[in-house]
Backbone as CSV, one residue per row, in Angstrom:
resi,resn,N_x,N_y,N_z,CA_x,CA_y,CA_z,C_x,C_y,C_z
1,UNK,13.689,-21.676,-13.201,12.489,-21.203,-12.546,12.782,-20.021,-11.626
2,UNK,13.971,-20.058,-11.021,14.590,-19.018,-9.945,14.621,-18.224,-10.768
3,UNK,15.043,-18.099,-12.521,15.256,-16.570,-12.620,13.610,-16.087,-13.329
4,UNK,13.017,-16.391,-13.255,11.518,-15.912,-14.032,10.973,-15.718,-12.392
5,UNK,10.949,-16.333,-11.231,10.578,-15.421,-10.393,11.133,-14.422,-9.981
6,UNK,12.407,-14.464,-9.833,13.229,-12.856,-9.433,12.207,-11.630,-10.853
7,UNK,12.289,-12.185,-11.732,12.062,-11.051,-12.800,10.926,-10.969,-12.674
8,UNK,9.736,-11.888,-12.011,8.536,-11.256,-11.618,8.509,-10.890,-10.823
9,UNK,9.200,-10.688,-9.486,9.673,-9.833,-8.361,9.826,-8.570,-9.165
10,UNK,10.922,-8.069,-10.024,11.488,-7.038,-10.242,10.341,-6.254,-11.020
11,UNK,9.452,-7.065,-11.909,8.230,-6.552,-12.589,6.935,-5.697,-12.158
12,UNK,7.076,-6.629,-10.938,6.115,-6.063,-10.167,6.041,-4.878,-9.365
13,UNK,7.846,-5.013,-8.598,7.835,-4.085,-8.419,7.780,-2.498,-8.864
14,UNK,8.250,-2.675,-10.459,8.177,-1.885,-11.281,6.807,-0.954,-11.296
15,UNK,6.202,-2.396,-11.657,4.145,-2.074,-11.996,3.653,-0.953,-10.705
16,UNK,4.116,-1.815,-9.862,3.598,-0.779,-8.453,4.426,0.699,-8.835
17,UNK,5.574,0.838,-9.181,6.000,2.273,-9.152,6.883,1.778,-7.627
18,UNK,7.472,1.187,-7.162,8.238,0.633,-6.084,9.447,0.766,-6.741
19,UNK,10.391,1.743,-5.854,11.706,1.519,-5.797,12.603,0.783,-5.278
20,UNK,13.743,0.240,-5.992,14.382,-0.512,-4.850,14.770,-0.458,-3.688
21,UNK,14.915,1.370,-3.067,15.640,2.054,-2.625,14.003,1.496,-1.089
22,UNK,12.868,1.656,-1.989,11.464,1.686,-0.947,11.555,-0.157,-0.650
23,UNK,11.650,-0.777,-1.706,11.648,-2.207,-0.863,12.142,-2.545,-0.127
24,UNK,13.545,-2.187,-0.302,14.882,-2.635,0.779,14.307,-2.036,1.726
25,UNK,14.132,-0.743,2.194,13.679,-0.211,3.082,12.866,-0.926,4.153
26,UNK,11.748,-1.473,3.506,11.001,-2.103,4.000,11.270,-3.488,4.473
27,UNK,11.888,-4.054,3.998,12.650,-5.390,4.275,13.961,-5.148,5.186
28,UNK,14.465,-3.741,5.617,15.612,-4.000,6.792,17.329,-3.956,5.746
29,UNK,17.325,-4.172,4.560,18.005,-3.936,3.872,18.320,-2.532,3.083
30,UNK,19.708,-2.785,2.373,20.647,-1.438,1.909,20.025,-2.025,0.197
31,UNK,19.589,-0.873,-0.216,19.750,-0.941,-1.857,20.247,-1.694,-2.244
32,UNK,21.459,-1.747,-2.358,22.442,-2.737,-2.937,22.125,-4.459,-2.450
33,UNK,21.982,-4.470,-1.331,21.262,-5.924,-0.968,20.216,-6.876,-1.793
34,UNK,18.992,-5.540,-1.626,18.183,-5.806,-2.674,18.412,-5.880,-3.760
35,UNK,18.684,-5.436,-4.518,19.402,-5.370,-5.929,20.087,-6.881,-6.314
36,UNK,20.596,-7.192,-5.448,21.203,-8.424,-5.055,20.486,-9.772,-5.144
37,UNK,19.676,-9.451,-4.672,18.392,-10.472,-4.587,17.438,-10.301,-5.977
38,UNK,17.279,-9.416,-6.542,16.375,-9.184,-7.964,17.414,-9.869,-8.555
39,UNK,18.818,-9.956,-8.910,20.062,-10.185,-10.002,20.302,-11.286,-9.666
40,UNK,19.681,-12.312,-8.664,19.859,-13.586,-8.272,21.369,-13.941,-7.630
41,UNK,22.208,-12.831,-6.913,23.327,-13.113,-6.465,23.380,-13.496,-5.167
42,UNK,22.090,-12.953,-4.195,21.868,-13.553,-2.666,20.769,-14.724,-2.779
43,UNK,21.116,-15.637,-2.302,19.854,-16.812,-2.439,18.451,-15.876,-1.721
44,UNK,17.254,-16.339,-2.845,16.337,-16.109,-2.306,15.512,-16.952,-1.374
45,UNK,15.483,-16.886,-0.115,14.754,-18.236,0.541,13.252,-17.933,0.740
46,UNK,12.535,-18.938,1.430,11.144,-18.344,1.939,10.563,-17.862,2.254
47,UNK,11.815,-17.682,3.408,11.023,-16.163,4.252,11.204,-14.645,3.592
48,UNK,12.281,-14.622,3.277,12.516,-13.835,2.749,11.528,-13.171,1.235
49,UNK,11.279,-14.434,0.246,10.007,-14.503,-0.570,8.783,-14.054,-0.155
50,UNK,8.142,-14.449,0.983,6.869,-14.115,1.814,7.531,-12.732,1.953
51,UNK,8.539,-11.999,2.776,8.387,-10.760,3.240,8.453,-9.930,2.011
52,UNK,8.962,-10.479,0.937,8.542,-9.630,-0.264,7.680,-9.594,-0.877
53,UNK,7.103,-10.761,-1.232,5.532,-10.481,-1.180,4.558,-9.962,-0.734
54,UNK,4.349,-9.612,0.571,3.766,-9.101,1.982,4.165,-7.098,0.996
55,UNK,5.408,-6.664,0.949,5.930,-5.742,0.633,5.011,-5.379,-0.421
56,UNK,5.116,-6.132,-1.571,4.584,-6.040,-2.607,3.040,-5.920,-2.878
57,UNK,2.358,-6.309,-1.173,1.520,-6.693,-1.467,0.529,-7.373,-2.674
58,UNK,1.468,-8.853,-2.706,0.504,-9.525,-3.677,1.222,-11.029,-3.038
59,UNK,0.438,-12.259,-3.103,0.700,-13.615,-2.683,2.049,-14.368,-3.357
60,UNK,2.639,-15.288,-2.733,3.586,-15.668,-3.529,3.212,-16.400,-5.141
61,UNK,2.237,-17.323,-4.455,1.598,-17.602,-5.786,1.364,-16.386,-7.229
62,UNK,0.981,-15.416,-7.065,0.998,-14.523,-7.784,2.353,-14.098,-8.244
63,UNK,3.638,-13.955,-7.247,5.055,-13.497,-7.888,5.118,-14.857,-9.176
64,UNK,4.524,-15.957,-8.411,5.277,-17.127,-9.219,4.575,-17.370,-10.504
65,UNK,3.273,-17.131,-10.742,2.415,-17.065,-11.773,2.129,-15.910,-12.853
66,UNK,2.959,-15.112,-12.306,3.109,-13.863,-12.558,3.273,-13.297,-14.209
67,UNK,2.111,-12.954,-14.829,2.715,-13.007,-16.402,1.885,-10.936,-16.728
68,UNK,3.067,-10.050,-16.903,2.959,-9.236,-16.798,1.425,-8.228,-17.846
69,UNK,1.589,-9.436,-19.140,0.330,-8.469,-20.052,-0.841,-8.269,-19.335
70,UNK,-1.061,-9.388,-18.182,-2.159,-9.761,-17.468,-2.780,-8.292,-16.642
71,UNK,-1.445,-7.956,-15.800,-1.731,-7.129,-14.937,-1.390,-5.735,-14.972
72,UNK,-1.256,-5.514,-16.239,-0.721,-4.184,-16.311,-1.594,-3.196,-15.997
73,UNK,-3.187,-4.007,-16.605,-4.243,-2.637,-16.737,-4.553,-2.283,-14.995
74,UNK,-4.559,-3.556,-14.380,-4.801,-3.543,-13.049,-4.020,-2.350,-12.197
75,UNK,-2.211,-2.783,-12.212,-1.526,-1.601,-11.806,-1.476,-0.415,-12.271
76,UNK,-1.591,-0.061,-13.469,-1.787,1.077,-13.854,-2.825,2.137,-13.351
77,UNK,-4.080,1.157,-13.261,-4.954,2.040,-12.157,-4.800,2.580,-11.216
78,UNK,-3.787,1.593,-10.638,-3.334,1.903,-8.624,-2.370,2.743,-8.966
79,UNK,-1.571,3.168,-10.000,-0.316,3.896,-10.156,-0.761,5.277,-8.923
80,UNK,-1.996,6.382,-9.493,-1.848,7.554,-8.423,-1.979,6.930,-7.128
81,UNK,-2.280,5.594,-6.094,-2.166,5.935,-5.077,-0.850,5.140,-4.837
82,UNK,-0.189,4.708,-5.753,0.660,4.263,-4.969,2.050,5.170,-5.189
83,UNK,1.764,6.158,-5.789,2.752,7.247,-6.316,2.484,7.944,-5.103
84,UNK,1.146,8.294,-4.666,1.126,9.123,-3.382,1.507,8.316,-1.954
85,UNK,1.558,7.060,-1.757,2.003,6.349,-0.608,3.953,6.713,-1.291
86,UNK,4.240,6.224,-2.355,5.847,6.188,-2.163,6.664,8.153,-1.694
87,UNK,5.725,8.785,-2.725,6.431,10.378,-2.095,5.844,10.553,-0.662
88,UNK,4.615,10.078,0.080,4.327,10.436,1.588,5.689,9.587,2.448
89,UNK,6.107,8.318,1.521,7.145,7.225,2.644,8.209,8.358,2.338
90,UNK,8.764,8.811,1.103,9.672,9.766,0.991,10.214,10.630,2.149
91,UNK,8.576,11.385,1.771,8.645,12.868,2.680,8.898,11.860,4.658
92,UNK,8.425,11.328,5.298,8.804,10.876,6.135,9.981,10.160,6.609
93,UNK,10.835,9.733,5.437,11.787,9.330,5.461,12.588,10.300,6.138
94,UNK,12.646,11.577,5.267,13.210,12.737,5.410,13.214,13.519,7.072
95,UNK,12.112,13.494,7.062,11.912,13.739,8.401,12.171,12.904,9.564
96,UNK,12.329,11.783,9.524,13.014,11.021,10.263,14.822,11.290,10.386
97,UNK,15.389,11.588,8.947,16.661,12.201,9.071,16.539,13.356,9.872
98,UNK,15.900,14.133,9.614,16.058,15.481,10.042,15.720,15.465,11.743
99,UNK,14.682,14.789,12.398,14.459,14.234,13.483,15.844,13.768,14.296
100,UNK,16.620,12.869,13.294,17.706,11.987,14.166,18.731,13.152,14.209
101,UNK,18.928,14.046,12.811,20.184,14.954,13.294,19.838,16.154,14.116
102,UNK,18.578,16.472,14.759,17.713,17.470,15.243,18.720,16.629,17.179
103,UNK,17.964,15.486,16.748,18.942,14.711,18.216,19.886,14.390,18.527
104,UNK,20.863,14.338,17.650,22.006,14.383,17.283,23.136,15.730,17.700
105,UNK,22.377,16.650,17.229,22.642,18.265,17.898,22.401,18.256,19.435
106,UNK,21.457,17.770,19.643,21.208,18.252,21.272,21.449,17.481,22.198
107,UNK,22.100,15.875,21.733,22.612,15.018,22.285,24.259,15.874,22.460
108,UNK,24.879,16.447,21.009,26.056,17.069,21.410,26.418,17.860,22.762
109,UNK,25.253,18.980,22.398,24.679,19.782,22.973,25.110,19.948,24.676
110,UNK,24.048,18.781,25.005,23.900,18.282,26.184,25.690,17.733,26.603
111,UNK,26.049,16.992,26.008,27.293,16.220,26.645,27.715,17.760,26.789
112,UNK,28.152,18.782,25.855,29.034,19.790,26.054,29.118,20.593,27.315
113,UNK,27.451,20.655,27.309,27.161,21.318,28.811,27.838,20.773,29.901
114,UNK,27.283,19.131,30.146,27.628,18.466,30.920,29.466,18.677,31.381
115,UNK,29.970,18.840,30.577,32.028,19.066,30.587,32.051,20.372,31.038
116,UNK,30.905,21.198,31.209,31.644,22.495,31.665,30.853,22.402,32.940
């Protein structure tokens, strides 16, 4: 039963157009973690189930009932907005790098001053 829900985990996420790279994200985890958890190598527990669900936005009941011919036509619809939510999380991602090494510089910056 554990592995037909991981693979409706991984399905879904698919359907949405969700990367692993965007779930983990969202869950506090490294790619590889996640990945981990779809391949059934980290136990999946409850909470952890709910926060992927929540992610996924769809109920657990739904990961667990989950039979893909069903819902394809459904996601396929949502595909453009959820293509435009994953490149907007992108583009902010980015800018959050660029933000931290923007502070990063002027944190240098600053100490350098400070020594002279």
């Amino acid at each position: 039963m554990w592995n037909a829900i991981l693979n409706n985990i991984k399905n879904i996420r698919e359907l949405k157009n969700y990367t692993q790279e965007y779930v983990a994200g969202q869950l506090g985890l490294t790619q590889s973690g996640y990945n981990k958890i779809e391949k059934g190598k980290t136990i999946l527990g409850k909470n952890r189930l709910l926060k992927i669900a929540a992610v996924l936005e769809v109920s657990v009941d739904e990961i667990i009932n989950f039979q893909s011919s069903i819902s394809v036509k459904t996601e396929v619809e949502k595909t453009p907005e959820i293509d435009a939510v994953v490149k907007l999380n992108k583009i902010y991602q980015k800018k959050i790098k660029l933000l931290e090494k923007a502070l990063e510089d002027k944190t240098n910056e600053l100490d350098t001053a400070k020594k002279k």
